[in-house]
Backbone of each chain as nested JSON, in Angstrom:
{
  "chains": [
    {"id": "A", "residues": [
      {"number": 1, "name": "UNK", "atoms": {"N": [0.852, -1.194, 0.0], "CA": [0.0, 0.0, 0.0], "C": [0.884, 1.239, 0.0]}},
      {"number": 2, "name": "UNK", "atoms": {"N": [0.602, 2.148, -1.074], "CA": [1.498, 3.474, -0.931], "C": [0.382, 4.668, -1.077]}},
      {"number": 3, "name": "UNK", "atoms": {"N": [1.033, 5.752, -0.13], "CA": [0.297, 7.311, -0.153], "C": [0.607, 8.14, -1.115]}},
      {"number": 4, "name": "UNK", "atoms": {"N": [-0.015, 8.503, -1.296], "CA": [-0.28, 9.92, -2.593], "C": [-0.916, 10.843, -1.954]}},
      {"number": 5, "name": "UNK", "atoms": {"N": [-0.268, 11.784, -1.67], "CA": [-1.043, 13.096, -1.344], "C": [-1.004, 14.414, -2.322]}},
      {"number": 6, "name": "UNK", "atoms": {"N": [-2.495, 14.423, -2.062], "CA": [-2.704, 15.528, -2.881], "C": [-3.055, 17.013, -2.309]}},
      {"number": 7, "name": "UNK", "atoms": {"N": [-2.372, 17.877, -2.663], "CA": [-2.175, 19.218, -1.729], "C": [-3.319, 20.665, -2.678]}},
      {"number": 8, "name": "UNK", "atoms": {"N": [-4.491, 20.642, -1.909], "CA": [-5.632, 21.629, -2.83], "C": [-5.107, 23.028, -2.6]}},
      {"number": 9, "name": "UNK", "atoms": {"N": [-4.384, 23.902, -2.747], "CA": [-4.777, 25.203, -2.543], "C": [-5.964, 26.211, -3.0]}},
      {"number": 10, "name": "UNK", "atoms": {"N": [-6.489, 27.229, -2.675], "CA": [-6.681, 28.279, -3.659], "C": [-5.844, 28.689, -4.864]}},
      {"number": 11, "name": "UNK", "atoms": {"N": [-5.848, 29.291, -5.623], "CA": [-5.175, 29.92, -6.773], "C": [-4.778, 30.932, -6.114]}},
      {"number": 12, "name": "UNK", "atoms": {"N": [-3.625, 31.65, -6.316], "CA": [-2.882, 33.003, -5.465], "C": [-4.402, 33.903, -5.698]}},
      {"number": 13, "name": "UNK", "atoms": {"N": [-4.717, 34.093, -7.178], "CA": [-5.316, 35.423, -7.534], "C": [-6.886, 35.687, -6.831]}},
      {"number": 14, "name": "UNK", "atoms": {"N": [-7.269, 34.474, -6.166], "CA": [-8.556, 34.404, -5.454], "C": [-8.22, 34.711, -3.749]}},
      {"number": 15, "name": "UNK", "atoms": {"N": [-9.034, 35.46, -3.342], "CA": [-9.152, 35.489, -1.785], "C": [-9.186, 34.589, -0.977]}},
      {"number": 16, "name": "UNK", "atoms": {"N": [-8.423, 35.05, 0.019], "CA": [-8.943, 33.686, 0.625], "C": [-8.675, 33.995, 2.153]}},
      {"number": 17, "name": "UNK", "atoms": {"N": [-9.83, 34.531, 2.626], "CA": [-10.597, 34.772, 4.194], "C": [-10.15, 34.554, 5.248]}},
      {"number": 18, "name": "UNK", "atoms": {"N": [-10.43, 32.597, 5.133], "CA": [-9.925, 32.37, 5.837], "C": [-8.442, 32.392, 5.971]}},
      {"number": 19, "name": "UNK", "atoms": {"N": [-7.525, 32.571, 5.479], "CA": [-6.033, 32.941, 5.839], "C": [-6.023, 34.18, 6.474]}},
      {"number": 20, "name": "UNK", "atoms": {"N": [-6.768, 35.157, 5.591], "CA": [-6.617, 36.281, 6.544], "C": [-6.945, 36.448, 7.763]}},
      {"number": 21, "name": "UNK", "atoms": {"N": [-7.886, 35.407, 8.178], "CA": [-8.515, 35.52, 9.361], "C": [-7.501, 35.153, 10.227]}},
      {"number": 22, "name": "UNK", "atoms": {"N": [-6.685, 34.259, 9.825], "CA": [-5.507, 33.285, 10.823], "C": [-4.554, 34.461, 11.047]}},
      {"number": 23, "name": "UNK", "atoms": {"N": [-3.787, 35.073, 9.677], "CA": [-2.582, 36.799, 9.814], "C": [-3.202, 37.222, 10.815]}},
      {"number": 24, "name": "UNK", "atoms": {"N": [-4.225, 37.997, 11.375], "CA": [-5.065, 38.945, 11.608], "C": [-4.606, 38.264, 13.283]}},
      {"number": 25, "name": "UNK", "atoms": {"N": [-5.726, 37.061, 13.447], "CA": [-5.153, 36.795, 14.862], "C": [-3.694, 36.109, 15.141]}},
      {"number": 26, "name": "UNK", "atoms": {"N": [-2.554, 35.922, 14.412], "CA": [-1.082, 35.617, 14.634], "C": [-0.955, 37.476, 15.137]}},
      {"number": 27, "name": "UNK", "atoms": {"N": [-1.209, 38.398, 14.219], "CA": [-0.421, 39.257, 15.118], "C": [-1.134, 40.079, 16.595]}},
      {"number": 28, "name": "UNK", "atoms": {"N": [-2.592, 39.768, 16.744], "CA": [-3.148, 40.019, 17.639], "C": [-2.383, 39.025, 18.777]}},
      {"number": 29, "name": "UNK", "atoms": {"N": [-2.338, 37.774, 18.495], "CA": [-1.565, 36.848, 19.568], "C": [-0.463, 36.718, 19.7]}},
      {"number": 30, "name": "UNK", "atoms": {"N": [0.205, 38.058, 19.304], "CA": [1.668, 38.381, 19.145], "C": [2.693, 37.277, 18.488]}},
      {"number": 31, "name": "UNK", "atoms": {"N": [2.449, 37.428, 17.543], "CA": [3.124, 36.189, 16.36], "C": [3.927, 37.243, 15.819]}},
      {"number": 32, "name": "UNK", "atoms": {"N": [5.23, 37.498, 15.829], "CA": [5.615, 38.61, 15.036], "C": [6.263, 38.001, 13.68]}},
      {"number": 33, "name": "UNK", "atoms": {"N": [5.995, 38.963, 12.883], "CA": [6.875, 38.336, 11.313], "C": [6.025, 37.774, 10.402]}},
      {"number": 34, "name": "UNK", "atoms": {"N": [5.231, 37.233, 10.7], "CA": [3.843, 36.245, 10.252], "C": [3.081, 37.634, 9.005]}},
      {"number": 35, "name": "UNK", "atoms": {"N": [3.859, 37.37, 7.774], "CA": [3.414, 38.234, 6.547], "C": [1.547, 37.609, 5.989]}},
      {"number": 36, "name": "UNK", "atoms": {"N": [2.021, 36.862, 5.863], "CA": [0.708, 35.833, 5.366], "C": [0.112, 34.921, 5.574]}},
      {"number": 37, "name": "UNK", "atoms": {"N": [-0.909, 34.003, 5.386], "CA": [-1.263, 32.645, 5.484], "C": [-2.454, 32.137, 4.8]}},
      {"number": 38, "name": "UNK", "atoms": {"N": [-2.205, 31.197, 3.626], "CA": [-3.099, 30.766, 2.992], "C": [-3.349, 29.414, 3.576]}},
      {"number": 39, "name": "UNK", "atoms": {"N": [-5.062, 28.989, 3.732], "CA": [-5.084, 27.798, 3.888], "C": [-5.635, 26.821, 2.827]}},
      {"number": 40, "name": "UNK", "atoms": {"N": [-5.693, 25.73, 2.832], "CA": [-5.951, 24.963, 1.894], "C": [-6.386, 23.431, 2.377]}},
      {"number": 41, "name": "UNK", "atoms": {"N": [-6.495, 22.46, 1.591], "CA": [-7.125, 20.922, 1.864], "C": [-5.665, 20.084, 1.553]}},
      {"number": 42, "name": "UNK", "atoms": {"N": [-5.377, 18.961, 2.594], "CA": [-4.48, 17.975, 2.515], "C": [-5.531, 16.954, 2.271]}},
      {"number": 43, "name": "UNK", "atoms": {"N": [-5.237, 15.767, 1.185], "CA": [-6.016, 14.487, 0.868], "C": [-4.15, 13.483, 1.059]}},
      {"number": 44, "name": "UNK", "atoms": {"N": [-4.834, 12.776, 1.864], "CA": [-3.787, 11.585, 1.944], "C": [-4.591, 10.163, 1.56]}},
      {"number": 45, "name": "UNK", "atoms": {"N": [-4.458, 9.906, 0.432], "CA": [-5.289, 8.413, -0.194], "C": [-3.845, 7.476, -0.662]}},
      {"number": 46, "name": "UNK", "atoms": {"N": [-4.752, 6.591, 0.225], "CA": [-3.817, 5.113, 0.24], "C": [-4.354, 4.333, -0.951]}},
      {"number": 47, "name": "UNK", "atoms": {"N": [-3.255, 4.233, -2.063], "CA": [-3.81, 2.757, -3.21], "C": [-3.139, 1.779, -2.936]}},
      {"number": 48, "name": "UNK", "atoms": {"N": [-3.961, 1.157, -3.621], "CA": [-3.297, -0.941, -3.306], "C": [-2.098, -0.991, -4.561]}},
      {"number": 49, "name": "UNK", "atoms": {"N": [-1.403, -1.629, -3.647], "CA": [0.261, -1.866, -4.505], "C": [1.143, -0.546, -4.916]}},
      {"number": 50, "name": "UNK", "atoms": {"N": [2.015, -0.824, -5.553], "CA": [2.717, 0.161, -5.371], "C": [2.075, 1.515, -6.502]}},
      {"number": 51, "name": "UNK", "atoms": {"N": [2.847, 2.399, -6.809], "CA": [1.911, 3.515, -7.461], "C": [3.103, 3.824, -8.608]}},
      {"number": 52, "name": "UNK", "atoms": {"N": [2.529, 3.368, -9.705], "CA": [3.03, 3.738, -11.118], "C": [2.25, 5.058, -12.149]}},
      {"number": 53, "name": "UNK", "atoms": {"N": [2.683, 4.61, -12.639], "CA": [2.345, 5.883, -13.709], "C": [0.757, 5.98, -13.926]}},
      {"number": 54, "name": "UNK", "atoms": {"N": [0.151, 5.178, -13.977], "CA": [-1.024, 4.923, -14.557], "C": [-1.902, 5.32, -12.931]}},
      {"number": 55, "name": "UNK", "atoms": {"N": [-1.601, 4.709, -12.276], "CA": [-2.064, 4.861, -10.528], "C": [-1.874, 6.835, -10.362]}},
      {"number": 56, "name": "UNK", "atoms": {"N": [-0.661, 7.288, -10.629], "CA": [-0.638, 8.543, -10.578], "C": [-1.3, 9.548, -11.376]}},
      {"number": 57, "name": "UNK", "atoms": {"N": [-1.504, 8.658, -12.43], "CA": [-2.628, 9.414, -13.484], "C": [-4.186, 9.394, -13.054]}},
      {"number": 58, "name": "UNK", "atoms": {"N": [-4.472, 8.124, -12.428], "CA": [-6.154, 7.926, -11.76], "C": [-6.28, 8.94, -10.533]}},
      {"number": 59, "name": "UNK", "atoms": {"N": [-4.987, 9.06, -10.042], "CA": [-5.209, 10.257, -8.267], "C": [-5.404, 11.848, -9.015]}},
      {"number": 60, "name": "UNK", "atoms": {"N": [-4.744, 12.018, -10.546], "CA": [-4.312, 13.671, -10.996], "C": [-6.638, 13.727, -11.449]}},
      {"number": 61, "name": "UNK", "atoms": {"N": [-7.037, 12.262, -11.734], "CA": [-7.953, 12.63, -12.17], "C": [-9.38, 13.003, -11.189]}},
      {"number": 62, "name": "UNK", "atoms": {"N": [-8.756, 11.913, -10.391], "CA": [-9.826, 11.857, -9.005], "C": [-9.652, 13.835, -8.312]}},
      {"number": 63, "name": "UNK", "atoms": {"N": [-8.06, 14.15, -8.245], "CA": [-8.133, 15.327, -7.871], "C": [-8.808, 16.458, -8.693]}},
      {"number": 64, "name": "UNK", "atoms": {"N": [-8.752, 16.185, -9.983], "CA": [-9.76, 17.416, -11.042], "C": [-10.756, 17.276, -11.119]}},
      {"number": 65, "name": "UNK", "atoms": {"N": [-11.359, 15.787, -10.526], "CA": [-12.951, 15.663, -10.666], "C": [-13.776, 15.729, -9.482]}},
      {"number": 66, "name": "UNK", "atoms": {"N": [-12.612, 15.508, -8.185], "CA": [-13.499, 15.359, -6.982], "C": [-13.261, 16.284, -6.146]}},
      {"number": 67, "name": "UNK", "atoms": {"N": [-11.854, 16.202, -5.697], "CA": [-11.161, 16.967, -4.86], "C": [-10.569, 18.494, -4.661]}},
      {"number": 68, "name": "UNK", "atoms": {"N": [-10.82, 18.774, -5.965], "CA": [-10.572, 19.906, -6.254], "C": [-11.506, 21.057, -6.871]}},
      {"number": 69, "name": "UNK", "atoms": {"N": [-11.82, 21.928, -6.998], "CA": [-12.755, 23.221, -7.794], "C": [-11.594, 23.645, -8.727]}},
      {"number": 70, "name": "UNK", "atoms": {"N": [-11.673, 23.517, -9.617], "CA": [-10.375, 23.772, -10.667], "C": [-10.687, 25.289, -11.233]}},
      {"number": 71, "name": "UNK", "atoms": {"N": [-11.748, 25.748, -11.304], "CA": [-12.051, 26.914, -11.755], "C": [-11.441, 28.318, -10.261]}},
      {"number": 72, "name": "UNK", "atoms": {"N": [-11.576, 27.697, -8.84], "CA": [-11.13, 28.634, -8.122], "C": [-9.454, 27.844, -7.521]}},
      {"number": 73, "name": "UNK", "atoms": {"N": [-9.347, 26.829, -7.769], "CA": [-7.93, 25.892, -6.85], "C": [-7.389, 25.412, -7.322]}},
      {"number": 74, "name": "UNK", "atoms": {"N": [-6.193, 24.989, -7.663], "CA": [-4.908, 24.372, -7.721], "C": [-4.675, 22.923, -6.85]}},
      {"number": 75, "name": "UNK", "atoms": {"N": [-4.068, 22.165, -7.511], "CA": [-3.961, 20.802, -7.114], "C": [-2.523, 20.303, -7.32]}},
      {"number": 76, "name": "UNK", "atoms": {"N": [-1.764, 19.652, -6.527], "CA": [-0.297, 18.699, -6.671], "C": [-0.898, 17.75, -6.235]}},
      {"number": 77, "name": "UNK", "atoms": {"N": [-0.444, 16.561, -7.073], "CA": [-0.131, 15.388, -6.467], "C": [1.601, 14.637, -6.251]}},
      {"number": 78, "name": "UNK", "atoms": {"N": [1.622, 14.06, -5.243], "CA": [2.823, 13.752, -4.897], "C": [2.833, 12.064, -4.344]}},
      {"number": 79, "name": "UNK", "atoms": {"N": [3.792, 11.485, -4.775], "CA": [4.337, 10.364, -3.957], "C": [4.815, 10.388, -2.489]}},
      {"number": 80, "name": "UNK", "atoms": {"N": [3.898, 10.414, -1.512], "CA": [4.977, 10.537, -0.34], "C": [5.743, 9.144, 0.299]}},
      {"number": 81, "name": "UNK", "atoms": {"N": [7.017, 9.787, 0.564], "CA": [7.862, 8.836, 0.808], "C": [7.658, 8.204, 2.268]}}
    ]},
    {"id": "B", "residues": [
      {"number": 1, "name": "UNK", "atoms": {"N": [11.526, 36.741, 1.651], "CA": [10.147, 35.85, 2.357], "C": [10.227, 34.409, 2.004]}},
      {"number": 2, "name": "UNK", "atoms": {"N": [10.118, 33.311, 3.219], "CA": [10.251, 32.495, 3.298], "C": [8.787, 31.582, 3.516]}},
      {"number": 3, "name": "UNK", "atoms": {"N": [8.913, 30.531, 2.552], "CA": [7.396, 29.866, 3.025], "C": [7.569, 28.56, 4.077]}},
      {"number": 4, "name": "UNK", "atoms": {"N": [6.72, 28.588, 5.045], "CA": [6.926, 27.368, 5.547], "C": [5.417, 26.734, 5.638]}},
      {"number": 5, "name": "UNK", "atoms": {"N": [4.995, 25.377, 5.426], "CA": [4.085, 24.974, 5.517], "C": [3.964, 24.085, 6.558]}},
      {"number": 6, "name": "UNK", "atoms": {"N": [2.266, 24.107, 7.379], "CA": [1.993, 23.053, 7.805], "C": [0.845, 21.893, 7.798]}},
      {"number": 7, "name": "UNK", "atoms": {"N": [1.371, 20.994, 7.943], "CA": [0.027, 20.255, 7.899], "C": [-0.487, 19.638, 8.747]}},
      {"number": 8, "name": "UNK", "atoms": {"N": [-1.915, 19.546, 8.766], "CA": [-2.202, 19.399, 10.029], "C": [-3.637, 18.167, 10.0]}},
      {"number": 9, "name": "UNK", "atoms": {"N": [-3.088, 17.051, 10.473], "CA": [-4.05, 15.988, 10.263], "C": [-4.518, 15.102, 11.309]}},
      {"number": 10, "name": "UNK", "atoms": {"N": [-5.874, 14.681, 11.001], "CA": [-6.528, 14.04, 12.066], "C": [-5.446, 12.963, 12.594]}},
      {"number": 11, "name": "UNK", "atoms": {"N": [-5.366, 12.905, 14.281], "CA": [-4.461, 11.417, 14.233], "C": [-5.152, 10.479, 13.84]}},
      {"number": 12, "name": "UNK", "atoms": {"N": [-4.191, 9.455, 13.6], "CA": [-4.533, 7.876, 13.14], "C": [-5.78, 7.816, 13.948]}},
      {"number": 13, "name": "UNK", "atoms": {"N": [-6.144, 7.3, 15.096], "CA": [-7.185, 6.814, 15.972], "C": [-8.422, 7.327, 15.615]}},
      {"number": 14, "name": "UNK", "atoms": {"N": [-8.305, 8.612, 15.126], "CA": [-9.851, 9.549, 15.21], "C": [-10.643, 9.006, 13.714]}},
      {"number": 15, "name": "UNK", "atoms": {"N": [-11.529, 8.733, 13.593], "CA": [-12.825, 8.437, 12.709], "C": [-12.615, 9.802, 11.986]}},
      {"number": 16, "name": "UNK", "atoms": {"N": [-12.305, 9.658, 10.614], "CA": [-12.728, 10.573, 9.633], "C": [-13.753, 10.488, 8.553]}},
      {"number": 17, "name": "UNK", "atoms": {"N": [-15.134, 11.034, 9.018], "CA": [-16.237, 10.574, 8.006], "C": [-15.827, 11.174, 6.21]}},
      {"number": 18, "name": "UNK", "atoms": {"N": [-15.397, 12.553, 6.396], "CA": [-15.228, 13.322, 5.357], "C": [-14.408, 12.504, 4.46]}},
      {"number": 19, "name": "UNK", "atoms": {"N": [-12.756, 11.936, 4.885], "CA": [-12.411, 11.249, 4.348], "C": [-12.745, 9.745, 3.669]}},
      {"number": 20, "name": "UNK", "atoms": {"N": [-14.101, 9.162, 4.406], "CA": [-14.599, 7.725, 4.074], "C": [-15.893, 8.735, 3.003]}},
      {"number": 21, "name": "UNK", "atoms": {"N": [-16.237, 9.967, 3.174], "CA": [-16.923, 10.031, 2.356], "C": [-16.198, 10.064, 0.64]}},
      {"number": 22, "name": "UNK", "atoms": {"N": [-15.32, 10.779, 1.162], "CA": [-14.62, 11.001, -0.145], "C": [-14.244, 8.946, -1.029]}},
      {"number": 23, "name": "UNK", "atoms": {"N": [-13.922, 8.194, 0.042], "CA": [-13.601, 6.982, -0.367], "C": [-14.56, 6.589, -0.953]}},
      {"number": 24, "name": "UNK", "atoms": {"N": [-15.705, 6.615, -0.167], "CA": [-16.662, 6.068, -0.741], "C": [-17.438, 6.142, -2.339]}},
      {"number": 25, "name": "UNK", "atoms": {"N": [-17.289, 7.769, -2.054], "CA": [-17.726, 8.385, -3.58], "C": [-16.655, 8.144, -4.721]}},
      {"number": 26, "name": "UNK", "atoms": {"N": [-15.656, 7.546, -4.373], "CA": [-14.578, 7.225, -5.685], "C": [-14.674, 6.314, -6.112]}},
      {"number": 27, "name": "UNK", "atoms": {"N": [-15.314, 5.304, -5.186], "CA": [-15.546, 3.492, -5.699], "C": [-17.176, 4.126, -6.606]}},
      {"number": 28, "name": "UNK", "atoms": {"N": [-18.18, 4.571, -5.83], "CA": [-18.912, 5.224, -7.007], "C": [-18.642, 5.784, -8.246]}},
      {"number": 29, "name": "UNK", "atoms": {"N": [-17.465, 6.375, -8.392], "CA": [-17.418, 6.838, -10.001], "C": [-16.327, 6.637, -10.862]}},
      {"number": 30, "name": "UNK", "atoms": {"N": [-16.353, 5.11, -10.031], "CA": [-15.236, 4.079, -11.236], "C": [-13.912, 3.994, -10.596]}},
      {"number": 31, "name": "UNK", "atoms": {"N": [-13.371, 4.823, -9.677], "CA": [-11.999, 4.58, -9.255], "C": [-11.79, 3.57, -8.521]}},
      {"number": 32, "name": "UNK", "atoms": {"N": [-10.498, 3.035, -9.244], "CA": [-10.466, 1.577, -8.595], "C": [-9.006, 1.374, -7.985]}},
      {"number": 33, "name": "UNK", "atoms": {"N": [-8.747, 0.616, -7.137], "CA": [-7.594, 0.604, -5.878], "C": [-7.666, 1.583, -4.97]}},
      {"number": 34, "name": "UNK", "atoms": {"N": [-8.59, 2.711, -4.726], "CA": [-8.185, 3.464, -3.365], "C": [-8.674, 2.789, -2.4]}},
      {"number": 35, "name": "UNK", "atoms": {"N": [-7.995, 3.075, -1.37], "CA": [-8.321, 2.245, -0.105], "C": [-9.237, 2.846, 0.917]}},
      {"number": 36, "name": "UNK", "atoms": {"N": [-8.282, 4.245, 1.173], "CA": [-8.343, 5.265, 2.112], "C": [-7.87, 6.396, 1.615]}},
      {"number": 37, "name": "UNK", "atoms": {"N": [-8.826, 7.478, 2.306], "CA": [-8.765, 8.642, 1.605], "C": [-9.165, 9.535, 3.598]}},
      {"number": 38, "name": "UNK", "atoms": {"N": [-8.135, 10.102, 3.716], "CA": [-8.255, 11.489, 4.75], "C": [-7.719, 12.403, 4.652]}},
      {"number": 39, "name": "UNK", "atoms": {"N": [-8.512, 13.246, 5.13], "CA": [-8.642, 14.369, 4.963], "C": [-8.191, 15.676, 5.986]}},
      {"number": 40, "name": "UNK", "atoms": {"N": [-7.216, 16.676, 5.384], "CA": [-6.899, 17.315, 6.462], "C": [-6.168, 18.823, 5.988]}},
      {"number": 41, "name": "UNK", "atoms": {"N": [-5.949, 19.524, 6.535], "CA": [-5.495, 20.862, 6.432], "C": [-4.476, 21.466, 6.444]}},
      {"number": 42, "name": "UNK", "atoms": {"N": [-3.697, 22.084, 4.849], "CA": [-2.373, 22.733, 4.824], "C": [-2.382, 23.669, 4.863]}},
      {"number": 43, "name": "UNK", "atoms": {"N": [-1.349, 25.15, 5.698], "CA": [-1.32, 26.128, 5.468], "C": [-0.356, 26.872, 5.066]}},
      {"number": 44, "name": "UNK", "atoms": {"N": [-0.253, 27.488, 4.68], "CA": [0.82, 27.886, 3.809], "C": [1.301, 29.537, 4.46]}},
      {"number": 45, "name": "UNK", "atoms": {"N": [2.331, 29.371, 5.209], "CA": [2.721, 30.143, 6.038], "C": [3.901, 31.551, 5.762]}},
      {"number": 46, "name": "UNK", "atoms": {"N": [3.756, 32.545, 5.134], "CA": [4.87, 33.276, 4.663], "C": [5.546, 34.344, 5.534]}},
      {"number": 47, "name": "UNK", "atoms": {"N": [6.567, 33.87, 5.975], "CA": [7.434, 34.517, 7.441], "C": [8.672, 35.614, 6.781]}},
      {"number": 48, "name": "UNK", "atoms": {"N": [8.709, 36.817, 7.342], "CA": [9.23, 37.713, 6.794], "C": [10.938, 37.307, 7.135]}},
      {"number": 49, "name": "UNK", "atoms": {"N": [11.603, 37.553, 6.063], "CA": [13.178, 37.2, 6.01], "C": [13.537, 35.578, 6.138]}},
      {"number": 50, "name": "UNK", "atoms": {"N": [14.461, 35.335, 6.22], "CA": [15.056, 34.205, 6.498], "C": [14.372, 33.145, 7.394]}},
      {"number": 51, "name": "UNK", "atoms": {"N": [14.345, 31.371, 7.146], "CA": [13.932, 30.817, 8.156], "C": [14.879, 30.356, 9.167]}},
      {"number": 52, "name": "UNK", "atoms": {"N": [15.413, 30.623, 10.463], "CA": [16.002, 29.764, 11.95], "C": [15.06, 29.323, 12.497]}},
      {"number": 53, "name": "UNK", "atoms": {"N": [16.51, 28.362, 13.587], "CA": [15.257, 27.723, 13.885], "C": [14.127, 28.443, 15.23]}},
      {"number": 54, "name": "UNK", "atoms": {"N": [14.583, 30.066, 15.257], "CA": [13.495, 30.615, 16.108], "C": [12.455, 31.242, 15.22]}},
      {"number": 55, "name": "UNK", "atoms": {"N": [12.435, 31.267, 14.475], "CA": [11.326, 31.095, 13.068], "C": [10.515, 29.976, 13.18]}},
      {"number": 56, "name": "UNK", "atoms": {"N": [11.174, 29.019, 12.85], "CA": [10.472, 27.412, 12.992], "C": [9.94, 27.229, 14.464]}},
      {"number": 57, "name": "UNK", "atoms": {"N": [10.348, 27.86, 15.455], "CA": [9.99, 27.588, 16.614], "C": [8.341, 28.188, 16.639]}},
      {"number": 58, "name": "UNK", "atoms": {"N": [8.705, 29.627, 16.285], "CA": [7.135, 30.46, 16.417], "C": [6.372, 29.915, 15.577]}},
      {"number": 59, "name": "UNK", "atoms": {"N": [6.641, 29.082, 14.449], "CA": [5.568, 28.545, 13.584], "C": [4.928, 27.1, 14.548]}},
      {"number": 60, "name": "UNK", "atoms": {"N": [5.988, 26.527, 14.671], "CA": [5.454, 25.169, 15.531], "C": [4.627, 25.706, 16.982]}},
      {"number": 61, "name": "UNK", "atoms": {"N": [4.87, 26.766, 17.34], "CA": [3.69, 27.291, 18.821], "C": [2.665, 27.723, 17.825]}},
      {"number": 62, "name": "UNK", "atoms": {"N": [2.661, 28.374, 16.884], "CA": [1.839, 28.681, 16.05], "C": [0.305, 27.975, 15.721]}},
      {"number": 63, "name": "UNK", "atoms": {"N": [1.388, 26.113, 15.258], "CA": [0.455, 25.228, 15.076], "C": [-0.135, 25.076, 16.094]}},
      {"number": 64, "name": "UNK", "atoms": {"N": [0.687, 24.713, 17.314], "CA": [0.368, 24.45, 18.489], "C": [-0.908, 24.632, 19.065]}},
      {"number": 65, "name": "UNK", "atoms": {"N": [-1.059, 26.359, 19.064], "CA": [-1.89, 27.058, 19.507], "C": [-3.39, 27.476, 18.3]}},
      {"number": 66, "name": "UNK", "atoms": {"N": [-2.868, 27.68, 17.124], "CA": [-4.213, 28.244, 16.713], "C": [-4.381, 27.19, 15.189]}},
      {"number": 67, "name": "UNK", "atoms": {"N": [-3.663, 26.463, 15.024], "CA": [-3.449, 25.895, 13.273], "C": [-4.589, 24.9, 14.026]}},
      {"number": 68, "name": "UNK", "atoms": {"N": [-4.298, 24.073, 14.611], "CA": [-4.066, 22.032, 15.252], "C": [-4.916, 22.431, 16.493]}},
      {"number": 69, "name": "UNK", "atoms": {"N": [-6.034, 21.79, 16.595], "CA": [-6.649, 21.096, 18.216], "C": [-5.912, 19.359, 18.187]}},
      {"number": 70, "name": "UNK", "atoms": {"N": [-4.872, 19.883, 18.995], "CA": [-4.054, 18.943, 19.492], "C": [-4.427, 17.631, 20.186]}},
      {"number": 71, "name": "UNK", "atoms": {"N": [-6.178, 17.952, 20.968], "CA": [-6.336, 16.648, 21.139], "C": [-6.697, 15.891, 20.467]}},
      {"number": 72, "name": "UNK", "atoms": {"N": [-7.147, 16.426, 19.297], "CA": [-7.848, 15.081, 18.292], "C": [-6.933, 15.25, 17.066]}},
      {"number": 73, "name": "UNK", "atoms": {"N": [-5.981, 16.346, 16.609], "CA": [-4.905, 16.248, 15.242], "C": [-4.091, 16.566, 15.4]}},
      {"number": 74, "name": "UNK", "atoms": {"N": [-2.869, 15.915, 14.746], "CA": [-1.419, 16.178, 14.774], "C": [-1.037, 17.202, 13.758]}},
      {"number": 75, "name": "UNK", "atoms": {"N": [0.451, 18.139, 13.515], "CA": [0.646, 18.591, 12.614], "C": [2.294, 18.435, 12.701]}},
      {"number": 76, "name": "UNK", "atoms": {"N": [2.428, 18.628, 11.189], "CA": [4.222, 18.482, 11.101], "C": [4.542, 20.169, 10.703]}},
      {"number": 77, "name": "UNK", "atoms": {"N": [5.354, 20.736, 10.12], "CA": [5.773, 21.82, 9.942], "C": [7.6, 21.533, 9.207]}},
      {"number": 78, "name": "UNK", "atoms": {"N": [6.829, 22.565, 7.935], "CA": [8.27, 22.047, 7.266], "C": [8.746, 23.184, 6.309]}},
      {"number": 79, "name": "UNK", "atoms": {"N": [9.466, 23.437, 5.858], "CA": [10.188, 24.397, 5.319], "C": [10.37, 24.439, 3.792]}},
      {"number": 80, "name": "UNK", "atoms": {"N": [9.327, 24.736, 2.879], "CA": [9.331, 24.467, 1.179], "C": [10.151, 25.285, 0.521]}},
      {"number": 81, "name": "UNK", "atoms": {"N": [10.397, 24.225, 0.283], "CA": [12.425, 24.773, -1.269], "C": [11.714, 25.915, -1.985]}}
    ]}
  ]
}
């Protein structure tokens, strides 16, 4: 069994609230330095056997069809080690 | 400006419906070998100047305190090239 995680962000050029909401209270809770913070969705999906090309191609699709809003977010998929 | 990310995921033990939902709905629309699918939260952290490790420190109280409810999710914190 191997992990593939797939990492959703927003797109830079879209807002995104909730990060600001997190900046906003880092420097109220005296976080100093803390410029920014975007948040986003971690998917950690386990496939059976090991993960080839074809396996990495079914997770890029599952992420554009399920996991992701492609019109407002951005998607990586990765092998984690 | 330096990015550091964290992620922040249910521990092992805790029941993730969101993630069995997501499993579930993939065996619905043809995807075949996922096992497990959870679900959890990256943020994408941009700290003014250089990262040390008293940088990395305020990010990890960071998680600590406002990213992660520590009793039910873990988070790692890591430093992107």
């Amino acid at each position: 069994m191997a992990r593939v995680v797939v990492d959703v962000m927003l797109k830079p050029e879209i807002l995104d609230p909730q990060g600001q909401a997190i900046a906003g209270a880092c420097s109220r809770l005296g976080f100093e330095g803390i410029e920014q913070v975007r948040q986003g969705k971690r998917f950690e999906v386990e496939v059976e056997g090991a993960v080839d090309e074809a396996k990495l191609a079914d997770v890029r699709r599952l992420a554009e069809t399920l996991l992701a809003n492609t019109v407002i977010e951005e998607y990586s998929v990765r092998v984690e080690d």
